[in-house]
PDB file with one MODEL, atoms N, CA, C and O in Angstrom:
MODEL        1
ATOM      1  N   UNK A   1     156.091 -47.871 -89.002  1.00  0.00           N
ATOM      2  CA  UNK A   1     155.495 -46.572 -88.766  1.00  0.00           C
ATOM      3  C   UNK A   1     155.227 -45.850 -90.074  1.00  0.00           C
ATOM      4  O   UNK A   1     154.243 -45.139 -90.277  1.00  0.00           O
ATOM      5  N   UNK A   2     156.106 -46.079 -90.858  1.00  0.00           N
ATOM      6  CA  UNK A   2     156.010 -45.571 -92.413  1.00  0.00           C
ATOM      7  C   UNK A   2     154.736 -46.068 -93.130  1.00  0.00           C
ATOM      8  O   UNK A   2     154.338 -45.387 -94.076  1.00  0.00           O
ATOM      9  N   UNK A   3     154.117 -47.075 -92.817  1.00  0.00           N
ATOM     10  CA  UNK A   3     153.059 -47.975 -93.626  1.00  0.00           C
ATOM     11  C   UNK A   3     151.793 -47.055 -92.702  1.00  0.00           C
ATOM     12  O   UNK A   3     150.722 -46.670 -93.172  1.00  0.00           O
ATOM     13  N   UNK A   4     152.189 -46.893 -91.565  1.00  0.00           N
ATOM     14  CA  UNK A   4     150.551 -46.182 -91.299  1.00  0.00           C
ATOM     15  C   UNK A   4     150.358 -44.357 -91.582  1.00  0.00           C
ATOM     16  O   UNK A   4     149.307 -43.730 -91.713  1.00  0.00           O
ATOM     17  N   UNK A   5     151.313 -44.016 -91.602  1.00  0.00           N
ATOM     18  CA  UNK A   5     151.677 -42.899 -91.976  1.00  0.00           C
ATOM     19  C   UNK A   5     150.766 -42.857 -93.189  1.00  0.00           C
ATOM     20  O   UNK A   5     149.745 -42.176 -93.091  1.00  0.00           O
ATOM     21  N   UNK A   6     151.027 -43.543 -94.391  1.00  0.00           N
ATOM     22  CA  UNK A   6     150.919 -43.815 -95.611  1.00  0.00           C
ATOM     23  C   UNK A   6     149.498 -43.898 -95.601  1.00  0.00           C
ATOM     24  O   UNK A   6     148.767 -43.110 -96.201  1.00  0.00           O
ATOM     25  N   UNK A   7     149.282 -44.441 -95.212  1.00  0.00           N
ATOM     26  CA  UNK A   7     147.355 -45.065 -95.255  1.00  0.00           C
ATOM     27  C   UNK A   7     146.404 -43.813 -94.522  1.00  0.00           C
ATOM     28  O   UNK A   7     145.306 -43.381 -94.872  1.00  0.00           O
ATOM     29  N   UNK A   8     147.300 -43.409 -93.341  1.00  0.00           N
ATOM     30  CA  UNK A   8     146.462 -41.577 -93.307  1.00  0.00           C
ATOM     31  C   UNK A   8     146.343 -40.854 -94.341  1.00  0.00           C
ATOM     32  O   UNK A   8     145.361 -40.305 -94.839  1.00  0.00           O
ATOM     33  N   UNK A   9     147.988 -40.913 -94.783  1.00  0.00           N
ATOM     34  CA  UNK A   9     147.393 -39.998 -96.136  1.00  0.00           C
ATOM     35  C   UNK A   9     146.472 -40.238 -97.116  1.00  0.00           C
ATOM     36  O   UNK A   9     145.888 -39.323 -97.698  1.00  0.00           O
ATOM     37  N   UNK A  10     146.288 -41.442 -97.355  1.00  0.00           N
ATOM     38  CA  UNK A  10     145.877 -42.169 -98.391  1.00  0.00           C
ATOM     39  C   UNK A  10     143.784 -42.036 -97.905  1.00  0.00           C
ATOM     40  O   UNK A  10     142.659 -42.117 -98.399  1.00  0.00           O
ATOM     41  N   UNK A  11     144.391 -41.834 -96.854  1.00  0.00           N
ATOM     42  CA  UNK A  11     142.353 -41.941 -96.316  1.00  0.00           C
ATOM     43  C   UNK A  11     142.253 -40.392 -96.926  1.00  0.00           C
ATOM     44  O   UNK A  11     141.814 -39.936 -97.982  1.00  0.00           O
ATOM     45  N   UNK A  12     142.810 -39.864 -95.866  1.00  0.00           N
ATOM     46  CA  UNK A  12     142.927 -38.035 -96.285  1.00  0.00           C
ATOM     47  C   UNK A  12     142.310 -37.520 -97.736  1.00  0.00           C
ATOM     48  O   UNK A  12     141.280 -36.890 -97.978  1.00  0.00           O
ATOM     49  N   UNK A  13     143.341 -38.035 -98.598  1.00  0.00           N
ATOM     50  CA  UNK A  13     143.569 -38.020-100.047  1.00  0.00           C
ATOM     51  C   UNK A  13     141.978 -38.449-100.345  1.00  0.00           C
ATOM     52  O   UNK A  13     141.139 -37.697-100.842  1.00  0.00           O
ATOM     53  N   UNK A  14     141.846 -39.294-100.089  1.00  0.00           N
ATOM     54  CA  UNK A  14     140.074 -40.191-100.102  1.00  0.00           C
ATOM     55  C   UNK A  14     139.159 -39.169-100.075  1.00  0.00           C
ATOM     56  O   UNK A  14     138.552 -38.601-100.984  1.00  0.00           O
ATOM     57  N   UNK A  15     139.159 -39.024 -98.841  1.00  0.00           N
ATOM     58  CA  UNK A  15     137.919 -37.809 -98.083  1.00  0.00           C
ATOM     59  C   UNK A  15     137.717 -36.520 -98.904  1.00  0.00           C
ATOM     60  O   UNK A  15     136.620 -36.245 -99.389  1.00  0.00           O
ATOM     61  N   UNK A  16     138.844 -35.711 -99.052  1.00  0.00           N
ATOM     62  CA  UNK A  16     139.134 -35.017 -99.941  1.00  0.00           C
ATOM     63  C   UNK A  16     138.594 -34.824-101.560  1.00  0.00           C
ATOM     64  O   UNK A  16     137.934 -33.931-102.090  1.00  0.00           O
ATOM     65  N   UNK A  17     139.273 -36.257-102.154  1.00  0.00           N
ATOM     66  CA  UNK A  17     138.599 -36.276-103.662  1.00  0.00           C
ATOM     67  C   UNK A  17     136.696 -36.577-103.514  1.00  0.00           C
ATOM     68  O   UNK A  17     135.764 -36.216-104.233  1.00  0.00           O
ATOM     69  N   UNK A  18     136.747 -37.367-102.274  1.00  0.00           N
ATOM     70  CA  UNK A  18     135.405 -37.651-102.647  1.00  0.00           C
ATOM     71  C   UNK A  18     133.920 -36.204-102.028  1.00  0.00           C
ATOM     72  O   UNK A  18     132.712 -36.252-102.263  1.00  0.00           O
ATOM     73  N   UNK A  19     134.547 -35.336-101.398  1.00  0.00           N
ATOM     74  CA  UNK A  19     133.371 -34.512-100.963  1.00  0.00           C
ATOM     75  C   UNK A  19     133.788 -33.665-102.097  1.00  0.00           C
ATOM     76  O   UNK A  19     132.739 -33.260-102.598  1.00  0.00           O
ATOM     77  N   UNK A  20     134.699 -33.237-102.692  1.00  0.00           N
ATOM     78  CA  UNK A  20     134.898 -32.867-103.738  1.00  0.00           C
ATOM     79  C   UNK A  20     134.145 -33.071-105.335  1.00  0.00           C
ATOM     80  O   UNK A  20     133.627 -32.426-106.246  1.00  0.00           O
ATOM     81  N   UNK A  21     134.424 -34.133-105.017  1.00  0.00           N
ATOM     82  CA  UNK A  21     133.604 -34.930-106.336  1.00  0.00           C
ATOM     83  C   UNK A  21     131.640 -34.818-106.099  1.00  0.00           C
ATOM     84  O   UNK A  21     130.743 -34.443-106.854  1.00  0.00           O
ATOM     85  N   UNK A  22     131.650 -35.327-104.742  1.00  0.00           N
ATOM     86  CA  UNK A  22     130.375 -35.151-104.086  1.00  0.00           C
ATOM     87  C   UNK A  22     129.416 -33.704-104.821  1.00  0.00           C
ATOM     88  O   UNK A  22     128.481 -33.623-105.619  1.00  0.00           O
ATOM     89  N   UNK A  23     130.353 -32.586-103.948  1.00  0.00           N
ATOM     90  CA  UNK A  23     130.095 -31.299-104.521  1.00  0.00           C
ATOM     91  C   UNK A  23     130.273 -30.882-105.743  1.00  0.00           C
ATOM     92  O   UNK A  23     129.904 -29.740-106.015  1.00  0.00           O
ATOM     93  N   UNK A  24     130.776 -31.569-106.585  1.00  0.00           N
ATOM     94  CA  UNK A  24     130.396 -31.333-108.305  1.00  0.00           C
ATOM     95  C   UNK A  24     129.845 -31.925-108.547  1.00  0.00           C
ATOM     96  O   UNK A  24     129.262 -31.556-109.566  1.00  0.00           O
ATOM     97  N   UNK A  25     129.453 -33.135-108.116  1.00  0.00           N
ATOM     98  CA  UNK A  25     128.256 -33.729-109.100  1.00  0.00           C
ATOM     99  C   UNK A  25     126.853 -33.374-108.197  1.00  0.00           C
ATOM    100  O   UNK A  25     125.892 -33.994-108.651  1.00  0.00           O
ATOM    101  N   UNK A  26     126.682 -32.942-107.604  1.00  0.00           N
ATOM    102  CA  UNK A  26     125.585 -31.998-107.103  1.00  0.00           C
ATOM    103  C   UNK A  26     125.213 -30.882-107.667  1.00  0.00           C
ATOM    104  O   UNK A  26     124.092 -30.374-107.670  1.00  0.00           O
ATOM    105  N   UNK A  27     126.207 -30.503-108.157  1.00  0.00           N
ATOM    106  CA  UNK A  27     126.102 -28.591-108.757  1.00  0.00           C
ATOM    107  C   UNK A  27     125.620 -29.329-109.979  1.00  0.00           C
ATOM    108  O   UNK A  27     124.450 -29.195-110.338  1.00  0.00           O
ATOM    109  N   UNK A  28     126.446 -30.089-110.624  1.00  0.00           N
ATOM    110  CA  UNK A  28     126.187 -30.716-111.683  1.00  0.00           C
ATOM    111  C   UNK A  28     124.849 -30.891-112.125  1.00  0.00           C
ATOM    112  O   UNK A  28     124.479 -30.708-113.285  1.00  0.00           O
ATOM    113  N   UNK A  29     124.020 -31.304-111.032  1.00  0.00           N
ATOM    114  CA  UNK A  29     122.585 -32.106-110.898  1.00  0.00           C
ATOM    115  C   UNK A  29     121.458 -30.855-110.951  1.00  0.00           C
ATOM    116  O   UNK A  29     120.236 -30.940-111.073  1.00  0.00           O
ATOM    117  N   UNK A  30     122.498 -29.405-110.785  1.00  0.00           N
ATOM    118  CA  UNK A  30     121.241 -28.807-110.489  1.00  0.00           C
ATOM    119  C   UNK A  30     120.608 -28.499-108.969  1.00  0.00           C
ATOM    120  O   UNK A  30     119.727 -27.685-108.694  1.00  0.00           O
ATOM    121  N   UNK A  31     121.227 -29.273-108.194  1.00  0.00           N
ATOM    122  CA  UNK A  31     120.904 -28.983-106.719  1.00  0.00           C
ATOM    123  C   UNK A  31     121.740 -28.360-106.011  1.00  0.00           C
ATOM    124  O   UNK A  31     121.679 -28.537-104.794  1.00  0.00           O
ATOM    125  N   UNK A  32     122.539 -27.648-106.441  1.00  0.00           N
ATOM    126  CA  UNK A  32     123.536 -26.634-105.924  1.00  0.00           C
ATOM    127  C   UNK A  32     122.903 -25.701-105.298  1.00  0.00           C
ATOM    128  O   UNK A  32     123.509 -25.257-104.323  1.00  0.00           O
ATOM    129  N   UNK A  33     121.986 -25.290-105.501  1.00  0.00           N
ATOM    130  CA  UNK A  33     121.220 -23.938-105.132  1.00  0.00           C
ATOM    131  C   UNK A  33     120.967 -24.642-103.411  1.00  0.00           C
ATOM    132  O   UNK A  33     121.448 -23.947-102.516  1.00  0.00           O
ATOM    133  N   UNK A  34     120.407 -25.666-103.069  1.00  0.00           N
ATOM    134  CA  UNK A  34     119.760 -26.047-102.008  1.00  0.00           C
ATOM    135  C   UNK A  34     120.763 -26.353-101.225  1.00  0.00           C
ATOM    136  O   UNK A  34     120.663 -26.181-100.010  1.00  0.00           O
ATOM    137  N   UNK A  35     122.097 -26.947-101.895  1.00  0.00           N
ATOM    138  CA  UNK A  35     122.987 -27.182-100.624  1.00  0.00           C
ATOM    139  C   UNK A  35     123.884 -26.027-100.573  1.00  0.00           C
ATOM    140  O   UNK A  35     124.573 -26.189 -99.566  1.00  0.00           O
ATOM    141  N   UNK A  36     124.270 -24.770-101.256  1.00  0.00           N
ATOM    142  CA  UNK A  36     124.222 -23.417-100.850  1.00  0.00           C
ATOM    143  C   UNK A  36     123.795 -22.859 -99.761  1.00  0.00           C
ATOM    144  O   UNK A  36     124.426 -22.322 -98.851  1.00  0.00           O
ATOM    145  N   UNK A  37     122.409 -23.059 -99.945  1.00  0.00           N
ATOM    146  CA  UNK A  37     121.527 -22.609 -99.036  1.00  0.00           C
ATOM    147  C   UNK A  37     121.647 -22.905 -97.691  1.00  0.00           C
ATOM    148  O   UNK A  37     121.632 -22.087 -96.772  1.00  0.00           O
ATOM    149  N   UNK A  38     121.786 -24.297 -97.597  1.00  0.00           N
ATOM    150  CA  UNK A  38     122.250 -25.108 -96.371  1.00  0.00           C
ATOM    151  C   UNK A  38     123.486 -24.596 -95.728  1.00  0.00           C
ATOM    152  O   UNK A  38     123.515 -24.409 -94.511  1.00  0.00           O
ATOM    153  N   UNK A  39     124.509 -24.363 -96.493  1.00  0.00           N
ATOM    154  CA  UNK A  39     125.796 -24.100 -96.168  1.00  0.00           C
ATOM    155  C   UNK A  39     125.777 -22.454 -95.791  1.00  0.00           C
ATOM    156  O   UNK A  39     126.505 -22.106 -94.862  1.00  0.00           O
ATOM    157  N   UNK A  40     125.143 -21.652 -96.330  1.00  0.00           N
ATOM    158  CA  UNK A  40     125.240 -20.502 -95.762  1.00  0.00           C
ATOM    159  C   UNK A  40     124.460 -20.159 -94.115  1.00  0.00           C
ATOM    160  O   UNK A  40     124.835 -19.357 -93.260  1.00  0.00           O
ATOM    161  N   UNK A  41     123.128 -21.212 -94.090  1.00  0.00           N
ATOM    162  CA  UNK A  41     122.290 -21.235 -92.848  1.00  0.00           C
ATOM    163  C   UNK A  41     123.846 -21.582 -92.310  1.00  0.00           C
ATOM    164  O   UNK A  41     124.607 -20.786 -91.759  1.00  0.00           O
ATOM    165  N   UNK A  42     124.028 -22.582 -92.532  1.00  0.00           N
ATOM    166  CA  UNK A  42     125.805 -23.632 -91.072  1.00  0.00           C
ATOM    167  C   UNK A  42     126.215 -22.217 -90.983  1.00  0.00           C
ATOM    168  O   UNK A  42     126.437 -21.792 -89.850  1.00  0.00           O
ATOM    169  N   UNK A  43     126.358 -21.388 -92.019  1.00  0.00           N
ATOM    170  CA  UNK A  43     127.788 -20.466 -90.986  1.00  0.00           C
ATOM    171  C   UNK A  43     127.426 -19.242 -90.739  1.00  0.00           C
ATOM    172  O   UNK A  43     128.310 -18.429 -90.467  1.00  0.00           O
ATOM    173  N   UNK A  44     125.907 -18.788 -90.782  1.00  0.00           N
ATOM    174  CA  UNK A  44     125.662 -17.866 -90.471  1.00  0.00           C
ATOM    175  C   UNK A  44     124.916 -18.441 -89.207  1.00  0.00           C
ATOM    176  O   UNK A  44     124.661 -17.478 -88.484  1.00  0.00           O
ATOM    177  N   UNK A  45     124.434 -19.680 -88.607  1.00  0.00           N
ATOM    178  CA  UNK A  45     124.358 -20.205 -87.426  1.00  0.00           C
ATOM    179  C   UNK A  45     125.468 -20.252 -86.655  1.00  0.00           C
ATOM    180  O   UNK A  45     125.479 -19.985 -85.453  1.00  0.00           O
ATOM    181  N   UNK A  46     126.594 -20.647 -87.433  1.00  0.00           N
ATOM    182  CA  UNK A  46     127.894 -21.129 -86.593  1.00  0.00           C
ATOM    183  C   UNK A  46     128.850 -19.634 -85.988  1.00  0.00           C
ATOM    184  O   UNK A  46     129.639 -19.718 -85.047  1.00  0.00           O
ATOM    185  N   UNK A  47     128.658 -18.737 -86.510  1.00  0.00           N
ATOM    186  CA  UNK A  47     128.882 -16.984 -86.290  1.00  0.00           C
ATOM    187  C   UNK A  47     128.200 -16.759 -85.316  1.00  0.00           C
ATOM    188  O   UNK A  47     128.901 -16.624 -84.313  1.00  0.00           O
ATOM    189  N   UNK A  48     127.108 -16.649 -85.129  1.00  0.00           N
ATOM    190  CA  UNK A  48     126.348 -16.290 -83.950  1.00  0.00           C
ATOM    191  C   UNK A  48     124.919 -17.392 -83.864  1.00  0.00           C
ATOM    192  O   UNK A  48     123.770 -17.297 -84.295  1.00  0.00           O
ATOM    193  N   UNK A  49     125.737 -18.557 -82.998  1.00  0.00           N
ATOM    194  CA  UNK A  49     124.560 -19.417 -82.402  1.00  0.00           C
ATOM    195  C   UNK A  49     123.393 -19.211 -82.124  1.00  0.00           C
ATOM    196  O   UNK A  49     122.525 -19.838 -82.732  1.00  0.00           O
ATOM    197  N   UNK A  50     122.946 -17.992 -80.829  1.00  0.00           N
ATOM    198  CA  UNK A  50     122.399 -17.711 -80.454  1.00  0.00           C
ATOM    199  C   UNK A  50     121.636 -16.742 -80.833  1.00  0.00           C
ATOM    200  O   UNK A  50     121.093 -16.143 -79.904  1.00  0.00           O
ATOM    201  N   UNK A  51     121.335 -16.269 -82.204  1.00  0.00           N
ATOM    202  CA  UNK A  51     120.596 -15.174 -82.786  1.00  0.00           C
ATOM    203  C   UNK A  51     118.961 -15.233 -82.524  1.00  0.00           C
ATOM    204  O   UNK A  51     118.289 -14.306 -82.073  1.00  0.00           O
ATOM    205  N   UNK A  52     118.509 -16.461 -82.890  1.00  0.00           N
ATOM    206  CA  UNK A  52     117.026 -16.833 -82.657  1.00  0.00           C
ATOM    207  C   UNK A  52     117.015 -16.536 -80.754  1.00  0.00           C
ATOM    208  O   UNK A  52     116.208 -15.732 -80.287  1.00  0.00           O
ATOM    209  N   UNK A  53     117.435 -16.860 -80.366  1.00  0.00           N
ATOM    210  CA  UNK A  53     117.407 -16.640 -78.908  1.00  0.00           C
ATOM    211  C   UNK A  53     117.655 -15.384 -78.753  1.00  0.00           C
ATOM    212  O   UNK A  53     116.755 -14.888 -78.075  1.00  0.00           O
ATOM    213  N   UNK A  54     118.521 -14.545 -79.082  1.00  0.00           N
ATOM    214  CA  UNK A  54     118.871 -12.846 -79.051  1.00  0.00           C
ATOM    215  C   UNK A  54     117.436 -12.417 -79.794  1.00  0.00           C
ATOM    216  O   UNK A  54     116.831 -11.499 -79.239  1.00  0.00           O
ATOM    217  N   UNK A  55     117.154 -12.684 -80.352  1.00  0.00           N
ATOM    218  CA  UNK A  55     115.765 -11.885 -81.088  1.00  0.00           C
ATOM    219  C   UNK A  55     114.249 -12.273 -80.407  1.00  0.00           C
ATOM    220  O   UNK A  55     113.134 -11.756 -80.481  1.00  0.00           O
ATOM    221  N   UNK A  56     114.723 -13.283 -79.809  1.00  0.00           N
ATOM    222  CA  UNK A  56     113.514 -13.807 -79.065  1.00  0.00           C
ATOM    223  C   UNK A  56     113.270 -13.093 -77.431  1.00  0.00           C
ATOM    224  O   UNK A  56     112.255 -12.732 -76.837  1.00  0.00           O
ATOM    225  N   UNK A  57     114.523 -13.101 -77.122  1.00  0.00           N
ATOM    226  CA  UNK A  57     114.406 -11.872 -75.974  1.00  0.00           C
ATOM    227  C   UNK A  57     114.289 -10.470 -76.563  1.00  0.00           C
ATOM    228  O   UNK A  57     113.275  -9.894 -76.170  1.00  0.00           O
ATOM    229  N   UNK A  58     114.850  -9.951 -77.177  1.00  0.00           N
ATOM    230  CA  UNK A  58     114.542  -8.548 -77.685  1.00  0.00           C
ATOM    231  C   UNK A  58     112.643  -8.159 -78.011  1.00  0.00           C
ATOM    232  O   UNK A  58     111.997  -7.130 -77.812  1.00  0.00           O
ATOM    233  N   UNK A  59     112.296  -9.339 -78.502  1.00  0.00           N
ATOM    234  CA  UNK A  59     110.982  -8.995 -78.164  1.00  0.00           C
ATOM    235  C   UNK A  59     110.439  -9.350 -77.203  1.00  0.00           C
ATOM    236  O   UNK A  59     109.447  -8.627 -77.105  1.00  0.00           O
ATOM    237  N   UNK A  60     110.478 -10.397 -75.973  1.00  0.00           N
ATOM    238  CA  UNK A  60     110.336 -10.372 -74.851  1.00  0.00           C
ATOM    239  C   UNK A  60     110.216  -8.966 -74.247  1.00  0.00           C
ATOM    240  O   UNK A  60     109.218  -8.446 -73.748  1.00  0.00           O
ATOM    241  N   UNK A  61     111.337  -8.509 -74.384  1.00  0.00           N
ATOM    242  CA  UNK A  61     111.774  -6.725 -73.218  1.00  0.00           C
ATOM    243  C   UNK A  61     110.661  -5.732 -74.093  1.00  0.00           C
ATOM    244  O   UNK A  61     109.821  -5.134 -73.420  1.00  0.00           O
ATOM    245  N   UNK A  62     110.657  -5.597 -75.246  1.00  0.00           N
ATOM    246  CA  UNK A  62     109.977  -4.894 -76.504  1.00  0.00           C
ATOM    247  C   UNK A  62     108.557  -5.127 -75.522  1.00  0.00           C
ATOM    248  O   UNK A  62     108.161  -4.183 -74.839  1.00  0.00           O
ATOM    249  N   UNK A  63     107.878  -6.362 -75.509  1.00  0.00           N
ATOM    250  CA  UNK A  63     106.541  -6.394 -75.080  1.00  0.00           C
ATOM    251  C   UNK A  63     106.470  -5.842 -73.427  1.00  0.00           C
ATOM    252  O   UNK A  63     105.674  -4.959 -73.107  1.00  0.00           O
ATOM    253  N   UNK A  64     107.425  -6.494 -72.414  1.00  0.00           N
ATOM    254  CA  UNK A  64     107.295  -6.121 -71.256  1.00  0.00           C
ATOM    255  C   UNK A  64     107.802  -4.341 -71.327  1.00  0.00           C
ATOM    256  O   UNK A  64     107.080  -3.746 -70.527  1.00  0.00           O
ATOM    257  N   UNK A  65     108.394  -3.748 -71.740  1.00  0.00           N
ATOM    258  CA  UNK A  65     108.116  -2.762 -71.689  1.00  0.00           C
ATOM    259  C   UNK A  65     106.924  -2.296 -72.444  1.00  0.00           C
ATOM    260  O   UNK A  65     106.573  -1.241 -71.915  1.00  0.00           O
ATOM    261  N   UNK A  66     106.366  -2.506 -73.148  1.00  0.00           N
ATOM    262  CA  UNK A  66     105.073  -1.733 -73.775  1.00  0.00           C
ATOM    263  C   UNK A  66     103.551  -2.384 -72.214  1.00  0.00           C
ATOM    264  O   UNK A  66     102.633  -1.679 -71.795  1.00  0.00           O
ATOM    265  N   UNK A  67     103.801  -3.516 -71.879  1.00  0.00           N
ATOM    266  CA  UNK A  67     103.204  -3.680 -70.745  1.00  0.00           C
ATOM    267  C   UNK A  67     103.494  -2.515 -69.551  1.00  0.00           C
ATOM    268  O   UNK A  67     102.597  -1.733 -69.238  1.00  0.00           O
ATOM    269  N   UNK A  68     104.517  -2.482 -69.061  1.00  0.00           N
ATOM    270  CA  UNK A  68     104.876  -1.592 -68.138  1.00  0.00           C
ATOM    271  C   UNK A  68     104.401   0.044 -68.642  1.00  0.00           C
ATOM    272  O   UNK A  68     103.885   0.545 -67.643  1.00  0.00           O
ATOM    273  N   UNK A  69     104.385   0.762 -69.459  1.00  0.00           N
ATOM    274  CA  UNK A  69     104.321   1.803 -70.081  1.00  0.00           C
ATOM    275  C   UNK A  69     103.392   1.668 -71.165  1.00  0.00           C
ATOM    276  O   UNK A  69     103.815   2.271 -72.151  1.00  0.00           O
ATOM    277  N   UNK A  70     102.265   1.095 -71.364  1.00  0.00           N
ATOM    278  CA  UNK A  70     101.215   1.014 -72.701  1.00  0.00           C
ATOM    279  C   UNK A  70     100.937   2.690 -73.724  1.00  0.00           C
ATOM    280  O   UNK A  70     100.433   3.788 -73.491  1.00  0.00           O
ATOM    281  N   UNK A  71     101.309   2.317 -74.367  1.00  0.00           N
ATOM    282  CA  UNK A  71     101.280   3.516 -75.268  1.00  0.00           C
ATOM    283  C   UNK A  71     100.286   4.754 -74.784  1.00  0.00           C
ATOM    284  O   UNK A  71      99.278   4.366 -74.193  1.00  0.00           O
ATOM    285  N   UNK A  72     100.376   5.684 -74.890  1.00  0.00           N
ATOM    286  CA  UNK A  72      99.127   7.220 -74.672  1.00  0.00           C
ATOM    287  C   UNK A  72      99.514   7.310 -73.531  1.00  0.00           C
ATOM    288  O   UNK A  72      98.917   8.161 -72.871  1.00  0.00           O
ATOM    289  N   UNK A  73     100.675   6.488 -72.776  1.00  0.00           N
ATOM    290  CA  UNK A  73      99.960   6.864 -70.961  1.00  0.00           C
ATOM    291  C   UNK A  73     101.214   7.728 -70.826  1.00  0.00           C
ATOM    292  O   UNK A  73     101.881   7.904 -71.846  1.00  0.00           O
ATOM    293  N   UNK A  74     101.473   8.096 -70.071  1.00  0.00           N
ATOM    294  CA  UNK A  74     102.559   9.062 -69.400  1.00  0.00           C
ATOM    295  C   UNK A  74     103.797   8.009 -68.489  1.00  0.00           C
ATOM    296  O   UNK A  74     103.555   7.413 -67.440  1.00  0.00           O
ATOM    297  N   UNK A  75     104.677   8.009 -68.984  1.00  0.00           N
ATOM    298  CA  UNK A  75     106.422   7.837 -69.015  1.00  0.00           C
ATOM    299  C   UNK A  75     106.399   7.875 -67.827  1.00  0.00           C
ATOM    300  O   UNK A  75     106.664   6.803 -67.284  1.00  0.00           O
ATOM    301  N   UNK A  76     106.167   8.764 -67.144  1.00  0.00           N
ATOM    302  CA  UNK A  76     106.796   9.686 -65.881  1.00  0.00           C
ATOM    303  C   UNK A  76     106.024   8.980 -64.810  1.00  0.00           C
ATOM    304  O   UNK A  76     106.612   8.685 -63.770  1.00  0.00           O
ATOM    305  N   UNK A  77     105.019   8.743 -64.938  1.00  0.00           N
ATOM    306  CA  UNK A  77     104.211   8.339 -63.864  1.00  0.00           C
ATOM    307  C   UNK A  77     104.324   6.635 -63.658  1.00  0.00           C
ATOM    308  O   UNK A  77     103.687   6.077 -62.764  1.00  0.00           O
TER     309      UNK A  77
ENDMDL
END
């Protein structure tokens, strides 16, 4: 049980140095800016999934009300 124990860590340890390493020699390269970019879209997607869809109805209601009520006309009626 001790030997597989060992080799998790040892993958772990792996994964670790290497997205690590990954991500410096990227910045390194100069392409830091683009996978930034990427990484801020993931978690400002991953915060609120559904934003493109929330904004896509908001103008949905935005238009059907300007249909229902077209500007100059009277509210009330």
């Amino acid at each position: 049980m001790e030997s597989g124990a060992l080799v998790v860590i040892l993958i772990l340890v792996v994964v670790v140095v290497g997205v690590n390493g990954a991500l410096y020699f990227s910045l390194r390269r100069g392409g830091g800016t683009q996978h930034f970019k990427l990484w801020r879209n993931a978690a400002s997607r991953a915060r609120n999934p559904w934003q493109q869809e929330d904004d896509d109805l908001a103008a949905l209601s935005r238009l059907v009300s300007e249909l229902k009520n077209p500007p100059g006309s009277d509210p009330e009626n």
